[in-house]
TIMAR-47828 format. One line per 5 residues: number of its first residue (from 1); their letters; for each residue y, z, x of C-alpha. Coordinates in steps of 0.05 Angstrom, whole numbers. Each point is the difference from the previous one (the first is absolute). Layout:
N
NUM	a	Y Z X; ... .
***
This chain:
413
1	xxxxx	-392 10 647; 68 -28 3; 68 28 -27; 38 -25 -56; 76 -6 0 .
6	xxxxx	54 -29 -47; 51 -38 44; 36 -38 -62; 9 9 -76; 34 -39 -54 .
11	xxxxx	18 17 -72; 33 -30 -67; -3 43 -55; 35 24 -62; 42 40 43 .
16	xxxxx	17 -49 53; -14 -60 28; -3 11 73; -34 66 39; 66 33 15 .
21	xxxxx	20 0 -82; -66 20 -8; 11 63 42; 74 15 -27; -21 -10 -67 .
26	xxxxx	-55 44 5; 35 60 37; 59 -9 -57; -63 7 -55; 27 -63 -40 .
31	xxxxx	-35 -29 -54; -27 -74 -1; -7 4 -84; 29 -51 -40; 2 -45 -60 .
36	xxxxx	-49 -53 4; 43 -79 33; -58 -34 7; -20 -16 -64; 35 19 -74 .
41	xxxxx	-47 72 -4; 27 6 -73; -63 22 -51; -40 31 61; -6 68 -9 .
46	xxxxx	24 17 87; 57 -49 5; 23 30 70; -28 -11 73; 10 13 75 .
51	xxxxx	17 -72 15; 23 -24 63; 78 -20 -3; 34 -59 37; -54 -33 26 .
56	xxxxx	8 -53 45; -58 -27 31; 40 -65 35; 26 65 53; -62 5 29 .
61	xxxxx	-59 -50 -30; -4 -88 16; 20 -30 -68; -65 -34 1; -35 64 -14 .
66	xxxxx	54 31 -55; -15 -72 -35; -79 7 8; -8 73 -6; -8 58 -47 .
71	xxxxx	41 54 -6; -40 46 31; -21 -48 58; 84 -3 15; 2 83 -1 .
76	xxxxx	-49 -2 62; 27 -54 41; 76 42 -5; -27 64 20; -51 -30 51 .
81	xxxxx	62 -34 23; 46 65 12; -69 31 26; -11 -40 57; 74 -17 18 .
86	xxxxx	3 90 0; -68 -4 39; 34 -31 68; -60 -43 8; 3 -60 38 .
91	xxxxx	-38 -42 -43; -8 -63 43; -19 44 60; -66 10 -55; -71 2 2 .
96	xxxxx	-4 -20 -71; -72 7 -14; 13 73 16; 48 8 -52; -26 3 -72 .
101	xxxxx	26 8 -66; -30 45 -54; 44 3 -69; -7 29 -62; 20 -19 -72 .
106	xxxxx	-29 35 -61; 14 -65 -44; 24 -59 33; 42 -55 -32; 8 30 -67 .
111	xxxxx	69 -41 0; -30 -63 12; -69 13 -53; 48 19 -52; 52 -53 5 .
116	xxxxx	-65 -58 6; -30 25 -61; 69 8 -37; 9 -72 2; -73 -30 0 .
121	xxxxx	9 42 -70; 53 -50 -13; -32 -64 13; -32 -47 -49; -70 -20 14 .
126	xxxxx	-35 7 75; 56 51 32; 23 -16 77; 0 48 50; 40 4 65 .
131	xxxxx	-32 -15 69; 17 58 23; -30 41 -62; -53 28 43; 28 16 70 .
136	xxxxx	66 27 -24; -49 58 -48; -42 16 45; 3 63 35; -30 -14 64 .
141	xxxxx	61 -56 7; 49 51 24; -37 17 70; -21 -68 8; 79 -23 -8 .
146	xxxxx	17 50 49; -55 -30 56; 22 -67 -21; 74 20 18; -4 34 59 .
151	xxxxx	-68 -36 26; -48 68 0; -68 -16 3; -36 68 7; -34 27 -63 .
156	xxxxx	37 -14 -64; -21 28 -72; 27 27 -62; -16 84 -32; -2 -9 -68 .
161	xxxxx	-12 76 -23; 63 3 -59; 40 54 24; -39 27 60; 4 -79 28 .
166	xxxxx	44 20 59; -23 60 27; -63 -39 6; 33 -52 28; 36 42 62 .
171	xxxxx	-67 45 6; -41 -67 15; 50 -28 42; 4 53 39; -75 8 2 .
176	xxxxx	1 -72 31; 42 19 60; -39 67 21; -65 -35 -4; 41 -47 43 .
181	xxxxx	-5 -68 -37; 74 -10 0; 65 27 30; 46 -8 -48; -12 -6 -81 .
186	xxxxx	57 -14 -46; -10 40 -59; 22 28 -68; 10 -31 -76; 34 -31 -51 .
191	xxxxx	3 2 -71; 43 -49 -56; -18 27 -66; 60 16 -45; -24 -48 -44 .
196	xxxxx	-8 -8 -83; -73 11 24; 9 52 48; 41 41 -44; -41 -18 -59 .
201	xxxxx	-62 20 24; 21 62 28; 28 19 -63; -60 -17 -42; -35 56 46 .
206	xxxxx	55 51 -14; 10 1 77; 70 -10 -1; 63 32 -14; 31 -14 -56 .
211	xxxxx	80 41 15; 30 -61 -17; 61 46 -16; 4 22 71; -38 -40 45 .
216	xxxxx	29 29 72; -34 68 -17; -64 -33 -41; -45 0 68; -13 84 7 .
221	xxxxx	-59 13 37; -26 80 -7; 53 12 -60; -23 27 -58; 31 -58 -46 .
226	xxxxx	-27 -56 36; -26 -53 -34; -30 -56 50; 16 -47 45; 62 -39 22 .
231	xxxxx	-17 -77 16; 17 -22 77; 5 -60 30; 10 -15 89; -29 7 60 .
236	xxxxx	-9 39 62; -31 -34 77; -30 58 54; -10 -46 65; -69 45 26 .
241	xxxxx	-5 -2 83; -52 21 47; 44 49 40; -11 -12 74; 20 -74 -22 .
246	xxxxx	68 29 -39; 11 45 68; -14 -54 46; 63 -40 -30; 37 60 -21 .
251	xxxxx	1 -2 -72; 31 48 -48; -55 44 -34; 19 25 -64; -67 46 -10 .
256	xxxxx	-72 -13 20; -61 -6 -65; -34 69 12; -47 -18 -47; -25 -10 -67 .
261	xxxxx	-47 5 -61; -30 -45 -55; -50 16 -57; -5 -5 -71; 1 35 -67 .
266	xxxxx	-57 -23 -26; 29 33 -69; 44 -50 -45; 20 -72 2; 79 29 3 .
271	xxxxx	0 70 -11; -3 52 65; -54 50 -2; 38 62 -34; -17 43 64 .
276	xxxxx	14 -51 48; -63 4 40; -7 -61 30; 75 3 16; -22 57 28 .
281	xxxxx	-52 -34 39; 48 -43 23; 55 45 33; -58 38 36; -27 -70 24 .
286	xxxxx	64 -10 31; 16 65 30; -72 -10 33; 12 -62 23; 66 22 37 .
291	xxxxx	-23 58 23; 52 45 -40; 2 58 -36; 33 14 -56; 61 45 35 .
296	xxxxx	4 -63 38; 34 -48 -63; 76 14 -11; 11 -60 -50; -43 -15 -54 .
301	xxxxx	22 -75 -36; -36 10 -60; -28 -57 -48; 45 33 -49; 3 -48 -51 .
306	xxxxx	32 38 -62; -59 -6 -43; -22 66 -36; -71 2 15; 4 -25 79 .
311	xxxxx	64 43 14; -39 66 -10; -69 -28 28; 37 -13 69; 33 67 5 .
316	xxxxx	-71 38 -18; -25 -46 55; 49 22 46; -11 73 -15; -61 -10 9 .
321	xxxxx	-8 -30 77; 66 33 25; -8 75 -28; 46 45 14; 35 -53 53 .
326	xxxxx	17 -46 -63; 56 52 -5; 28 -16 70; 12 -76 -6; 35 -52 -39 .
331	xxxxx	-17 -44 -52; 34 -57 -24; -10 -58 -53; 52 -54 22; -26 -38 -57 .
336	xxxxx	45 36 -43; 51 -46 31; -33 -68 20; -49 3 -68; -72 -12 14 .
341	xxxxx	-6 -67 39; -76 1 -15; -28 -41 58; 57 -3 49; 6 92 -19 .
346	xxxxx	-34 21 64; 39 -47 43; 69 24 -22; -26 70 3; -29 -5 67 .
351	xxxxx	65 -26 26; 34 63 -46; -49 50 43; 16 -35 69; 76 2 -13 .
356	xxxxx	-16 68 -18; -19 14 72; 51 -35 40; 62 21 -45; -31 78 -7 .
361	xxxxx	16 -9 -72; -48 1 -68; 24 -33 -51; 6 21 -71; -35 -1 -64 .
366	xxxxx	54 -13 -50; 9 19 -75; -38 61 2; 26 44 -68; -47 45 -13 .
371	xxxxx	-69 23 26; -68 -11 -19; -33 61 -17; -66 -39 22; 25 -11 65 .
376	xxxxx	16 53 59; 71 14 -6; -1 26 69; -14 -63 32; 55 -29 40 .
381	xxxxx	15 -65 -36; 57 -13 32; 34 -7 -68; 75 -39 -8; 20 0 72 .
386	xxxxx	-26 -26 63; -15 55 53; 11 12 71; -62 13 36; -35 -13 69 .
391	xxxxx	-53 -43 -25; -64 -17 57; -49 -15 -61; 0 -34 -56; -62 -18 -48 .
396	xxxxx	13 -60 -59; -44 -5 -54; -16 -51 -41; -53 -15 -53; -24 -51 -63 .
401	xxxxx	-20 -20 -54; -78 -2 10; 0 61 32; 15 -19 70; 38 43 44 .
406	xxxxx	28 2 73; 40 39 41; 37 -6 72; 27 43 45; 47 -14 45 .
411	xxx	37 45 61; 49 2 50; -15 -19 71 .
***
């Protein structure tokens, strides 16, 4: 079985728009919370998000595609963009139907759905709809953009598993170089959906914050006053490689994929099981598959999204595979400064973990006030300020709505 590496990455999120404000922001523990610019958010009960700020997609994407794509499609082509210009690779040196691209989006082209049935609403008689209705919603558009763009013709699909849709994304990609059907797989998510209907229907399920007083702090994963989620918006790009074929041209490895784990719930349409078993499941899947203990983890990016029920289901999880060497290591929620970017999360976490290991740093989880008396108070949270720390190990989780739930570990090599 071959070995997986990450040789490039790429990010835009609510705390920067390029990997290195990524890092810096994350190490300072900023906040990506804001009042809603995308839309007028008054009468909604959440009127905040972590938007993405000063985005300019003419820096890095063809015109032709900012004119013909959906927000969510442009998030992927700019961090596939940094990705592969950080990844050294010579891309017309190439076999390109060894490289393959596997992305992830929870929900697509909300942008564009919303905006085509906003003003079909308008129209008298037989509404008109764009050309480009179709292809610019679709999820599966963004990887097959990228293989347009950059002429990759290996395998090329879309994970669609709401928030757990990039972990399962870099876990199959990855799958598809061991088993030695590619070399190289460009991989991660995107997600567009601060939106009247994004933040609409989150609110209608209670999901979401509603601090509208003080939206920098709203986002409190593992506090005792949290009250849900924080809407994100962005992207994050791993470029996978086989590793002889990153050592033979002397690529930069960031960290190798140790392993992984996917299940399911098999509980609730959107609630976790309260004891977090199959989460459970899961993290012992993954440990397996990498041939780790649990004394083996130093960095734990939790899925940590600041909801009360799934806060204090992961930590009883934790407990509950770790034992007494939960106590040992950290665990952070970096959502509590990016928000919850739903299908693009495990992307910008992964990248989060990975940084994690090559800048020996964890990074925070902010706006933590007062503990939970449901949740282990002696469990290093890394509350409020990032923390030295010789990290080799790092495990992300990430899980969804209909139960599903991954996790991947990755390590220093």
């Amino acid at each position: 079985m071959r070995r997986v590496v990450v040789t490039g990455m790429g990010a835009l999120t609510p705390i920067g728009n390029s990997l290195q404000e990524y890092q810096e922001n994350l190490r300072k523990g900023t906040s990506g919370a804001g009042q809603i610019t995308q839309f007028d958010p008054a009468g909604f009960k959440t009127t905040f998000a972590c938007e993405v700020k000063d985005f300019k997609p003419e820096e890095r994407i063809d015109r032709r595609y900012v004119r013909r794509t959906d927000l969510f499609t442009q998030y992927a082509l700019f961090t596939t963009d940094e990705a592969l210009k950080d990844s050294g690779l010579d891309l017309d040196a190439l076999d390109k139907d060894r490289v393959g691209v596997i992305w992830a989006s929870g929900i697509g082209g909300f942008h564009t759905f919303e905006q085509e049935i906003e003003e079909a609403g308008k129209a008298e008689g037989v509404p008109r709809y764009s050309p480009f209705l179709i292809p610019k919603l679709i999820s599966n558009i963004a990887p097959g953009i990228i293989s347009i763009e950059y002429g990759f013709s290996g395998v090329n699909y879309t994970t669609v598993s709401a928030c757990a849709s990039a972990n399962h994304a870099i876990i199959n990609s990855a799958d598809y170089i061991r088993l030695g059907k590619a070399d190289i797989m460009i991989t991660g998510g995107s997600e567009a959906a601060v939106t009247r209907a994004g933040i609409g229907g989150f609110s209608s399920m209670k999901a979401l914050s509603t601090r509208n007083d003080d939206p920098q702090t709203a986002s409190r994963p593992f506090d005792r006053e949290r009250d849900g989620f924080v809407l994100g918006e962005g992207a994050g790009t791993l470029i996978l490689e086989d590793y002889a074929h990153a050592k033979a041209r002397g690529a930069k490895i960031y960290a190798e994929v140790a392993g992984s784990g996917m299940n399911a719930d098999a509980y609730h349409m959107t609630a976790p099981h309260p004891e977090g078993t199959g989460v459970i499941k899961c993290m012992a899947m993954a440990l397996k598959d990498a041939a780790m203990t649990t004394a083996d983890v130093d960095y734990i990016n939790v899925h940590g999204t600041s909801t009360p029920l799934g806060d204090i289901a992961e930590a009883k999880a934790i407990l509950k595979v770790f034992g007494d060497d939960a106590y040992k290591l950290n665990i952070s929620s970096t959502k509590s400064m990016t928000g919850h970017l739903l299908g693009a999360a495990g992307a910008v976490e992964s990248i989060a973990g990975i940084l994690a290991i090559n800048s020996k740093f964890v990074p925070p989880t902010i706006n933590h006030f007062t503990d939970d008396p449901d949740i282990d108070s002696k469990l290093n949270f890394t509350f409020n300020e990032a923390q030295q720390k010789d990290v080799r190990v790092v495990l992300s989780n990430a899980f969804g709505f209909g139960g599903h739930n991954t996790c991947v570990i990755f390590k220093r090599i």
